[in-house]
N, C-alpha and C positions, 0 to 999 in steps of 0.2 A: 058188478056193473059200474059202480063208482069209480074202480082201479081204472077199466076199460075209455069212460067220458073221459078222465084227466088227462089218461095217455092221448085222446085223440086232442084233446083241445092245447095241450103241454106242447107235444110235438111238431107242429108244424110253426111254433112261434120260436122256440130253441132253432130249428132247420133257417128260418128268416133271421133271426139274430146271426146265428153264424155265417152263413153266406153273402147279407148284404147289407149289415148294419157296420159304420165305418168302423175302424179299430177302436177310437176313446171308447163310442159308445158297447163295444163288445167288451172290452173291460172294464168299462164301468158294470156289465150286466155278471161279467166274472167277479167283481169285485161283492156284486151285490148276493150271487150262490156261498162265496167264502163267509161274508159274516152271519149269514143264515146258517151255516152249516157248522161253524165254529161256536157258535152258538151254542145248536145243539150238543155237540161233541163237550163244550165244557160244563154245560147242565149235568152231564151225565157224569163227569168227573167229579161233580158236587156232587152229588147220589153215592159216588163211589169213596166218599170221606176225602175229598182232596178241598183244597180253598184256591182254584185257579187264579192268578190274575186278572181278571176278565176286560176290564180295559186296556190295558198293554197289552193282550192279546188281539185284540182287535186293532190295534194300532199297530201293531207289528205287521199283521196280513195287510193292511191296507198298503202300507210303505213296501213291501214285496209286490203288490200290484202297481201301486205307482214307477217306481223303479225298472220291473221290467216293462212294463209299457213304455216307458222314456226309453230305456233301450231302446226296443222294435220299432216305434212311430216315426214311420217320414223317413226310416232308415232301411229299405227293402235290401237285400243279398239275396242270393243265389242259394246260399247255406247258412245257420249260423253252430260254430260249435259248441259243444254242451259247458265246453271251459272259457267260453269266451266271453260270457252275459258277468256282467257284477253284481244281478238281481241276487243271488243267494248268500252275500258277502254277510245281510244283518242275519240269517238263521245260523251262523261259525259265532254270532255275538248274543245270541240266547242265552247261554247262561250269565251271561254278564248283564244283560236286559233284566232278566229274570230274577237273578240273585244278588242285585244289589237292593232291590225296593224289598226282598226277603230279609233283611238285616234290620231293619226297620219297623215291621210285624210288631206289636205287642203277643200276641200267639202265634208260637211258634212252631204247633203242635199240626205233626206232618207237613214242615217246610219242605224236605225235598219233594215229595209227591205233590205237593202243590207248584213249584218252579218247574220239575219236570214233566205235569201237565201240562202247564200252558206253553212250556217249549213245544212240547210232540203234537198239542194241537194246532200250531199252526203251522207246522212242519206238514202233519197231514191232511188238513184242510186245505192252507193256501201251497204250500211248499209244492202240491201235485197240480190244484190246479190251476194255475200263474201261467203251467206250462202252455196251457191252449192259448193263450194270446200270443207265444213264441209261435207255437202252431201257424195260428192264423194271420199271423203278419209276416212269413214267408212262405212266398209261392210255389214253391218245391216242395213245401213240408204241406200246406194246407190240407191237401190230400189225405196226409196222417189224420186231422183232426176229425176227418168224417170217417176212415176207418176206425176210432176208435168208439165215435159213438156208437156206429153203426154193429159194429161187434158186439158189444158191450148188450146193447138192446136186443140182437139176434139172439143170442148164450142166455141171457135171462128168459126170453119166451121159451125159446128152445127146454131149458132146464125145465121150465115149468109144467111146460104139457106133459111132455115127456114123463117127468117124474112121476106127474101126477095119473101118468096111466099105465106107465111101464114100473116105477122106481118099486124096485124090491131088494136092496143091499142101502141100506142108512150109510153117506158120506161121511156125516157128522153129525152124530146121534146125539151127544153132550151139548153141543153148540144149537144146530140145526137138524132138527130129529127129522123135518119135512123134505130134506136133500139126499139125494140119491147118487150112487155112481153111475146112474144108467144115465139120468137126469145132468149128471156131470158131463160125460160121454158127447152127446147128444150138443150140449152145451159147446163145444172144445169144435165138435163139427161145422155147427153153424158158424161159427166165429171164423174159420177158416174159408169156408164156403162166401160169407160176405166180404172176406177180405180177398180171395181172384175175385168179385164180381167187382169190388171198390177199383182195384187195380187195374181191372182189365181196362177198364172205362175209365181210369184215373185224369184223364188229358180232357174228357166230358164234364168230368165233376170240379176239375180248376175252373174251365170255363166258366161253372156257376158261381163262382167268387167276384167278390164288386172290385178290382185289383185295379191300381193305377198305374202299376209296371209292364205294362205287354211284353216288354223284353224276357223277363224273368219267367212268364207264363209260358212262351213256347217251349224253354226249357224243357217242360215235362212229357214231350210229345214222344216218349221215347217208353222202351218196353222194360217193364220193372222184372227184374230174375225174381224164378218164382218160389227157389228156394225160402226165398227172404219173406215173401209172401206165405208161404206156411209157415214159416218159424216164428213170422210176427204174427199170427192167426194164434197159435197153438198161446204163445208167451203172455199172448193179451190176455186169451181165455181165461188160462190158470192166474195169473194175478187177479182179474177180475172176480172170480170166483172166490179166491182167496181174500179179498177185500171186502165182498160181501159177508163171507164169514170170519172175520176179525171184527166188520162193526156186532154184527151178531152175538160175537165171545164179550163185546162192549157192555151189551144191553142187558144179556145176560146175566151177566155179574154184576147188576144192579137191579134185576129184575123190571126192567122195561120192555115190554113187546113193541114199541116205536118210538123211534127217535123225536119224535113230533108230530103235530097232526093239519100240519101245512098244507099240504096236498092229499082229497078224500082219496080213500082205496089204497094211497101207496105209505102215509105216514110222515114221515118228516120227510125236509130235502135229504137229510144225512141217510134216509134209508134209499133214497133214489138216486143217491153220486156216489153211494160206499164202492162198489164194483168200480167205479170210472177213477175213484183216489188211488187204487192200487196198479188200475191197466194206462194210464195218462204216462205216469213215469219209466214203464217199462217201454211202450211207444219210443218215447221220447228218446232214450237214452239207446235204445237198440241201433234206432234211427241214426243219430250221431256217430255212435260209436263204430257201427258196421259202414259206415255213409253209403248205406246200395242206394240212394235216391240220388248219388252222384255217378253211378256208375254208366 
C-alpha cells in the first residue's frame, strides 16, 4: 500500500515539474534527484571498502548540471548533437579531479577504488541524468523525455505483475531471485506499446510543454517512422532493465536490500531512478545518432 500512495502522490508532481516548471527550475529539481542519488550510490561504496570523495563528488555533478543547463537556456534549436554540448568536457577530467586530491591522502589504502568510485559515480548519477534538461530544453526532443519515463514506469508495472503471477524461469537468480524472463517479456512489451502510444500523439504531448518557441513546436507535427519507434521501445526496455539489475548487483554486494528509505514502499531515490540511469542515455544517444526526429 505504501509503494502504491507514493507512486500516486510522486507522480503527478514529477508530470508538473516536467511539463511546466521553467527550465532553471527543472534543473534545479534534476540537480536536486543527482545529489540525493549520489549520495546513496557513494554510501554504498563505503559499505563496499571504498573511501569516495564525497564532496568533489558532489561538486562535480553540480558543475555538470550548471554547465549543461548554460548550454540549453535561452538557447532553443531545432536539434542539438550529442558532440556538440561541452557539458561532458569535466567527466574526460575525472581522473585528474579525482587523482590529484588522492596524492595527498595520509591512507592510502584502496586509493584507486576510492578515485574510481567517485569518477563512475557521477558519471552514473549525473552523467545520465544531465541528459533530461538537454531533453527538455529542446522542443523536438521533449517528446523523448516523456517516452522514457513513461516506458520506464510501463516495464516496471508490467514486470511486476506479470512476474509476480506468471514468472516461472528466474532472470537473475544471483542478483534478483524475484525477476523472471516472463516478467522480462512482458516488461520489453509494454515499453514498446507506450512508446507508438507516446509517438502516435507525440505533436499532443509537445503541446503540453510550457515552450516559448512556437516555431520550434510545429516542427513536430510530422509522423515519426515507426521502425525507430520499436527499436527505441525495445532498446530502452532492455537498458532499463538492466539498470535496475546492476544497482541491484550494487546492494547486493554489500548486503543492502535498499538504497535508502526516502520514499515509503519504494526505498531510496537510487532504487526508483536505477532503470531511468541506464534507459536516459540509450534515448538520448539513439536519438542523436540515428536523428529520425529529423527525418
Amino acid at each position: 500500500m505504501k509503494r502504491v500512495l507514493t507512486a500516486v502522490v510522486l507522480i503527478p508532481v514529477v508530470l508538473l515539474v516536467v511539463f511546466k516548471a521553467p527550465l532553471w527550475l527543472f534543473a534545479l529539481a534534476v540537480a536536486g534527484i543527482i545529489v540525493l542519488a549520489l549520495h546513496e550510490y557513494l554510501n554504498i561504496a563505503e559499505l563496499a571498502g571504498a573511501k569516495p570523495f564525497q564532496r568533489l563528488s558532489y561538486a562535480m555533478a553540480l558543475i555538470i548540471v550548471y554547465l549543461i543547463w548554460d548550454a540549453f537556456a535561452g538557447r532553443p534549436r531545432q536539434f542539438h548533437s550529442y558532440s556538440s554540448a561541452e557539458w561532458w568536457m569535466p567527466l574526460l577530467l575525472g581522473p585528474i579531479i579525482f587523482g590529484i586530491p588522492l596524492v595527498f591522502r595520509k591512507d592510502l589504502t584502496l586509493g584507486l577504488a576510492s578515485a574510481a568510485s567517485s569518477v563512475f559515480g557521477v558519471v552514473y548519477t549525473a552523467g545520465s541524468l544531465v541528459l533530461l534538461i538537454a531533453l527538455r530544453s529542446t522542443p523536438l526532443q521533449d517528446t523523448l523525455l516523456i517516452f522514457v519515463l513513461f516506458s520506464v514506469w510501463a516495464g516496471d508495472i508490467a514486470a511486476y505483475y506479470v512476474g509476480r503471477g506468471l514468472g516461472r524461469h528466474k532472470l537473475a537468480p544471483v542478483v534478483s531471485p524475484n525477476k523472471s524472463w516472463e516478467g522480462a517479456i512482458a516488461s520489453v512489451a509494454a515499453s514498446v506499446l507506450i512508446g507508438l502510444l507516446v509517438f502516435h500523439f507525440h505533436q499532443q504531448v509537445d503541446e503540453l510543454f510550457t515552450h516559448r518557441w512556437t516555431f520550434y513546436t510545429r516542427l513536430t507535427a510530422r509522423t515519426v517512422p515507426i521502425f525507430h519507434v520499436l527499436a527505441l521501445g525495445v532498446l530502452t526496455n532492455v537498458a532499463a532493465q538492466f539498470g535496475d539489475l546492476f544497482e541491484s548487483a550494487l546492494k547486493r554486494g554489500v548486503h543492502l536490500k535498499d538504497s535508502g528509505s526516502l520514499l515509503p514502499g519504494h526505498g531510496g531515490i537510487l532504487d526508483r531512478i536505477d532503470a531511468l540511469l541506464f534507459a536516459i542515455p540509450v534515448v538520448w544517444y539513439y536519438a542523436n545518432l540515428t536523428g529520425f526526429l529529423r527525418q
